[in-house]
BAKOLTI-943015 format. One record per residue (C-alpha): x, y, z; residue in one letter; chain; residue number from 1. Coordinates in pm, whole numbers, plus 50000, padded with zeros to 5 digits. Example, Ala and Ser with C-alpha at 12.3 -4.5 7.8 and 13.67 -1.06 7.14 Angstrom:
% BAKOLTI-943015
<r><east>51230</east><north>49550</north><up>50780</up><res>A</res><chain>A</chain><n>1</n></r>
<r><east>51367</east><north>49894</north><up>50714</up><res>S</res><chain>A</chain><n>2</n></r>
//
This chain:
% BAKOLTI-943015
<r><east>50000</east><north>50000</north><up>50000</up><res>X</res><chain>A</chain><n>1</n></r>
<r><east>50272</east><north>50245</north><up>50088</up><res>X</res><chain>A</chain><n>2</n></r>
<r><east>50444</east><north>50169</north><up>49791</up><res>X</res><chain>A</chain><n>3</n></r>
<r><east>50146</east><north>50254</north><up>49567</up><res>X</res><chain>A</chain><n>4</n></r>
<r><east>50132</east><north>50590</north><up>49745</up><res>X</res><chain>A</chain><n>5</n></r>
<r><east>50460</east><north>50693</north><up>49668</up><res>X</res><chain>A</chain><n>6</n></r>
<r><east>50422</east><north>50577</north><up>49317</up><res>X</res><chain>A</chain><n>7</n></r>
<r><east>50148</east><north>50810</north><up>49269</up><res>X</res><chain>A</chain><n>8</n></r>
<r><east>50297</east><north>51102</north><up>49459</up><res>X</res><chain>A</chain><n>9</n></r>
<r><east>50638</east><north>51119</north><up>49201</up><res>X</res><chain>A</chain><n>10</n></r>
<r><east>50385</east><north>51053</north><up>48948</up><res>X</res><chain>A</chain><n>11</n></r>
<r><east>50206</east><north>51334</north><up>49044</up><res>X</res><chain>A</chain><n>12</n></r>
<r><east>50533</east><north>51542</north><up>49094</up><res>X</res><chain>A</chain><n>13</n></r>
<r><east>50652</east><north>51453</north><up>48762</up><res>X</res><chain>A</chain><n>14</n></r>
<r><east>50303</east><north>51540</north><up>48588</up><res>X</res><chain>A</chain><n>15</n></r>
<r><east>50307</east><north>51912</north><up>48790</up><res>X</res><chain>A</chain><n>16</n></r>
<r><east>50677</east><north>51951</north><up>48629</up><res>X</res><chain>A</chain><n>17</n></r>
<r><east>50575</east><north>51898</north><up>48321</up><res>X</res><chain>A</chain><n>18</n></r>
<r><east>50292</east><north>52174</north><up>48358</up><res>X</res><chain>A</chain><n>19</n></r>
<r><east>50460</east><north>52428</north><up>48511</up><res>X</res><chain>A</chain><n>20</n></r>
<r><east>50497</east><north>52753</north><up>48262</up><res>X</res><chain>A</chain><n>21</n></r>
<r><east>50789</east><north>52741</north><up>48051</up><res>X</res><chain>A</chain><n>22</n></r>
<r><east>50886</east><north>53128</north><up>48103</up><res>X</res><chain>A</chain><n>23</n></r>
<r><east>51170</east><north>53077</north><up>48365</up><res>X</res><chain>A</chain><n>24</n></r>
<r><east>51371</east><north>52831</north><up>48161</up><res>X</res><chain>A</chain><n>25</n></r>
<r><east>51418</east><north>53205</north><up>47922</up><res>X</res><chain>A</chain><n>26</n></r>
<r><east>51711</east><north>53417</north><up>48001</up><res>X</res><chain>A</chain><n>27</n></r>
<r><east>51636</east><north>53697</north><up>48199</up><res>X</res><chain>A</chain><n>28</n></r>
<r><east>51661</east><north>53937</north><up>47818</up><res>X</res><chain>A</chain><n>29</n></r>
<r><east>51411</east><north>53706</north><up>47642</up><res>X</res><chain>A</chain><n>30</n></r>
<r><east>51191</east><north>53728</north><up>47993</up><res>X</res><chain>A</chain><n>31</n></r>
<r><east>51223</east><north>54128</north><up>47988</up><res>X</res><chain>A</chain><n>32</n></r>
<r><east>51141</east><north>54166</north><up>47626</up><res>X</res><chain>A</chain><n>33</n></r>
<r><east>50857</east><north>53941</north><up>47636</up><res>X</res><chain>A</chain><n>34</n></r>
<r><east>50763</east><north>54145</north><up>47926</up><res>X</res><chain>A</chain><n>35</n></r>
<r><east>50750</east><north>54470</north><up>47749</up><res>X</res><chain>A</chain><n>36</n></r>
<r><east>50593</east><north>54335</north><up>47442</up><res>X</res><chain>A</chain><n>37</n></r>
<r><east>50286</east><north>54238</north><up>47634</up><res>X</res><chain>A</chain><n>38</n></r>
<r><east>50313</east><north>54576</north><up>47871</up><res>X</res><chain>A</chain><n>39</n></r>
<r><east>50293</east><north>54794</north><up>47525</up><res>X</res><chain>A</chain><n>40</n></r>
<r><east>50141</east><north>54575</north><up>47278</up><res>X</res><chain>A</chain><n>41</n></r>
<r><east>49974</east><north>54186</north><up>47365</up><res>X</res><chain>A</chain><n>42</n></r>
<r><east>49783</east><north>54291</north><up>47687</up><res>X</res><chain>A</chain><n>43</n></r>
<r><east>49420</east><north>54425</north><up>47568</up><res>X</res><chain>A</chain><n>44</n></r>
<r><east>49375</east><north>54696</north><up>47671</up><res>X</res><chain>A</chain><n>45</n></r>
<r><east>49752</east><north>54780</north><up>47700</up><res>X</res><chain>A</chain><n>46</n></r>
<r><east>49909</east><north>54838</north><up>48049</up><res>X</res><chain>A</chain><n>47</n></r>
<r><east>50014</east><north>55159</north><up>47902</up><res>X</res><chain>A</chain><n>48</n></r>
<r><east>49713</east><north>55320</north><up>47890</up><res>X</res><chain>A</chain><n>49</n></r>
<r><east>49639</east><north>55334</north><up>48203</up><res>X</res><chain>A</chain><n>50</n></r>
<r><east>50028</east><north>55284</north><up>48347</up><res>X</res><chain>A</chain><n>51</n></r>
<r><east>50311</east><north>55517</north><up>48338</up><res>X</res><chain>A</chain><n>52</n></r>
<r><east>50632</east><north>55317</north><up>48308</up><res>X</res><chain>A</chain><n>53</n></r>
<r><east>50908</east><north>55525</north><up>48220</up><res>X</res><chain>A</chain><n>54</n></r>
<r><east>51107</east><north>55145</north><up>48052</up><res>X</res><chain>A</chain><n>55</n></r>
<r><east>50838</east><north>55117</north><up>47830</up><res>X</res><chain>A</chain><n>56</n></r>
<r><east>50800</east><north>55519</north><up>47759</up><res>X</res><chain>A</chain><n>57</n></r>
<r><east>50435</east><north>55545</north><up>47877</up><res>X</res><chain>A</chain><n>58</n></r>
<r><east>50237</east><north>55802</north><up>48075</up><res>X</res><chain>A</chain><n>59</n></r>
<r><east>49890</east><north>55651</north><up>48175</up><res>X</res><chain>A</chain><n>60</n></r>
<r><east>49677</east><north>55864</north><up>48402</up><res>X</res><chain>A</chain><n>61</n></r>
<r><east>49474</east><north>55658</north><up>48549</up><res>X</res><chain>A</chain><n>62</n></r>
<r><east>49635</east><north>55381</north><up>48720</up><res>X</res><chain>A</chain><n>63</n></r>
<r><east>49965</east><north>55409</north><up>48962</up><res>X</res><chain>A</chain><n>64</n></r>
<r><east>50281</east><north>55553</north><up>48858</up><res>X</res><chain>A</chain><n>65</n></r>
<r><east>50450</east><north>55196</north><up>48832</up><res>X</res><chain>A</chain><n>66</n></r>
<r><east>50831</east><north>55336</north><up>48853</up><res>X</res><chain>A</chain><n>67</n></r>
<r><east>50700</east><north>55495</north><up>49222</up><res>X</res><chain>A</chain><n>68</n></r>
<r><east>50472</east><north>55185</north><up>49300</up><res>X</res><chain>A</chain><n>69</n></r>
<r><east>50795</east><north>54920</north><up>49240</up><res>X</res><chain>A</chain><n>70</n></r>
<r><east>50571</east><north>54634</north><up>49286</up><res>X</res><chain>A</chain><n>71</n></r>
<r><east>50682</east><north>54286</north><up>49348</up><res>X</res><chain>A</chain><n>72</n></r>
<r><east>50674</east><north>54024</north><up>49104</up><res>X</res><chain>A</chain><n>73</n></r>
<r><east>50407</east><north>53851</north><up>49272</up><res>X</res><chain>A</chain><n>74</n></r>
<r><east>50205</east><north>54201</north><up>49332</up><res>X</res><chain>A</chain><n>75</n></r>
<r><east>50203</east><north>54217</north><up>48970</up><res>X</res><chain>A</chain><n>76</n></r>
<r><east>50124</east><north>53848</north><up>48885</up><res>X</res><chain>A</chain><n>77</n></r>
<r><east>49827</east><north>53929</north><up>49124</up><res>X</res><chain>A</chain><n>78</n></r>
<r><east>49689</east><north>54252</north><up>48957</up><res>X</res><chain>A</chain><n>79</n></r>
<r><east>49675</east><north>54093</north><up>48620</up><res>X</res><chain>A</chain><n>80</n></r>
<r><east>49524</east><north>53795</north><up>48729</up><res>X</res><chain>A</chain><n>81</n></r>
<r><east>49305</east><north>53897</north><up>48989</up><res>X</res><chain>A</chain><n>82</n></r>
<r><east>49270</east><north>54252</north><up>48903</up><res>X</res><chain>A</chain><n>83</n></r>
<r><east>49260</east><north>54526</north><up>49129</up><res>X</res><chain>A</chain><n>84</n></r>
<r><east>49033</east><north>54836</north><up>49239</up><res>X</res><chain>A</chain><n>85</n></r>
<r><east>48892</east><north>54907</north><up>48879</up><res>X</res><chain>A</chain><n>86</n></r>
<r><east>49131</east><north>54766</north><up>48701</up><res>X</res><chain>A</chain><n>87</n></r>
<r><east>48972</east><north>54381</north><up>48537</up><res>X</res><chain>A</chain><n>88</n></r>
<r><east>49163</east><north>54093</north><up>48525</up><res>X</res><chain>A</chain><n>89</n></r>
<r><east>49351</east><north>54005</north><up>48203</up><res>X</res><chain>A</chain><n>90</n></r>
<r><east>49226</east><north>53651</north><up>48131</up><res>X</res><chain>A</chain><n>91</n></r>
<r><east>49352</east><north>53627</north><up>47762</up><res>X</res><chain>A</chain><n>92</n></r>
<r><east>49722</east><north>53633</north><up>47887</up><res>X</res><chain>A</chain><n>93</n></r>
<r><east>49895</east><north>53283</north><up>47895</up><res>X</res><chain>A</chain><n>94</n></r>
<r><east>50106</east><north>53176</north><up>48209</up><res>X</res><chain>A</chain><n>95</n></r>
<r><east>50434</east><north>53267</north><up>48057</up><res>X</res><chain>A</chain><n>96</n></r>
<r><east>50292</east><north>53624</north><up>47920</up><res>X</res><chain>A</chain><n>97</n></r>
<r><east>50202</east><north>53706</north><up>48258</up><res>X</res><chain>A</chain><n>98</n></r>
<r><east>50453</east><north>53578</north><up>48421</up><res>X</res><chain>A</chain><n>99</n></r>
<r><east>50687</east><north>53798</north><up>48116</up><res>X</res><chain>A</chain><n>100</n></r>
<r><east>50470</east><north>54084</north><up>48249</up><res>X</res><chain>A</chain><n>101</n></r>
<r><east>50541</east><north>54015</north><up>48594</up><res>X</res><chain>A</chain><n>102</n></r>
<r><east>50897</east><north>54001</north><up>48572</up><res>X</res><chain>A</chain><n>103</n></r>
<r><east>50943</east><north>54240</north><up>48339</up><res>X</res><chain>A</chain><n>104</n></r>
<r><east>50720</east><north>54548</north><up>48531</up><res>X</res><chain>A</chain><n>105</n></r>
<r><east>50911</east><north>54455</north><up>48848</up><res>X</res><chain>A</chain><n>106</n></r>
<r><east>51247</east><north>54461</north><up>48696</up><res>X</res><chain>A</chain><n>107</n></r>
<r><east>51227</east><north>54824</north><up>48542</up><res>X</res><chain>A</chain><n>108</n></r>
<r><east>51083</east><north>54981</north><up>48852</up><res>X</res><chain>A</chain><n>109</n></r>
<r><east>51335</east><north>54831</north><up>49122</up><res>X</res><chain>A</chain><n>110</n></r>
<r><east>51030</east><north>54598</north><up>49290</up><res>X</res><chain>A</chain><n>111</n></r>
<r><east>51146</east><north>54251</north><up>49481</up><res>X</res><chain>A</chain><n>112</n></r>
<r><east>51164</east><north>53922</north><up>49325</up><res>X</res><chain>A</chain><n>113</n></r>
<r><east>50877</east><north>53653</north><up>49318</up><res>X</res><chain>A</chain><n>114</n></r>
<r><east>50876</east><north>53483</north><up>49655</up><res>X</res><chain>A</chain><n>115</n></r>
<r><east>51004</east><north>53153</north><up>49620</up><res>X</res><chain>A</chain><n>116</n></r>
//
């Protein structure tokens, strides 16, 4: 019986490896342009409209200043998948865009790495 359980459990591990997003085997320039090209182009609407992020030359008025805000990784993961306030949730993205977005927005603006 034990044996069956630890069977399934490095199945299981092995299967959850296997899905995990493919964005951190990039190098840290393919994350950060990736990153950019969804801030300013594959995000609808774009981050920029609302966002200004002085990387990515943009000057939003509505949402926070991100180069003031220097959110986390995970505080942006969180915005875009979540949302926040009246900001909506970007379903469309893929793991690996947001996690690109993540990365990238947290990079440019001095904000801490993704807890780990």
């Amino acid at each position: 019986m034990f044996n069956t359980i630890s069977r399934v459990g490095a199945c299981a591990a092995i299967l959850l490896s296997l899905a995990a997003p493919t964005a951190f085997a990039q190098s840290d320039d393919e994350m950060l342009e990736l990153g950019r090209t969804v801030f300013l182009e594959s995000a609808e609407p774009a981050c920029g409209l609302c966002h200004t992020l002085a990387d990515a030359g943009t000057d939003g008025g509505i949402g926070p200043i991100l180069d003031d805000l220097k959110p986390s990784v995970d505080q942006v993961r969180l915005a875009v998948t979540l949302g926040v306030g009246p900001m909506q949730p970007y379903t469309a993205l893929s793991d690996d865009e947001v996690a690109a977005l993540a990365y990238y927005v947290s990079s440019v603006t001095g904000g801490e790495a993704a807890d780990q």
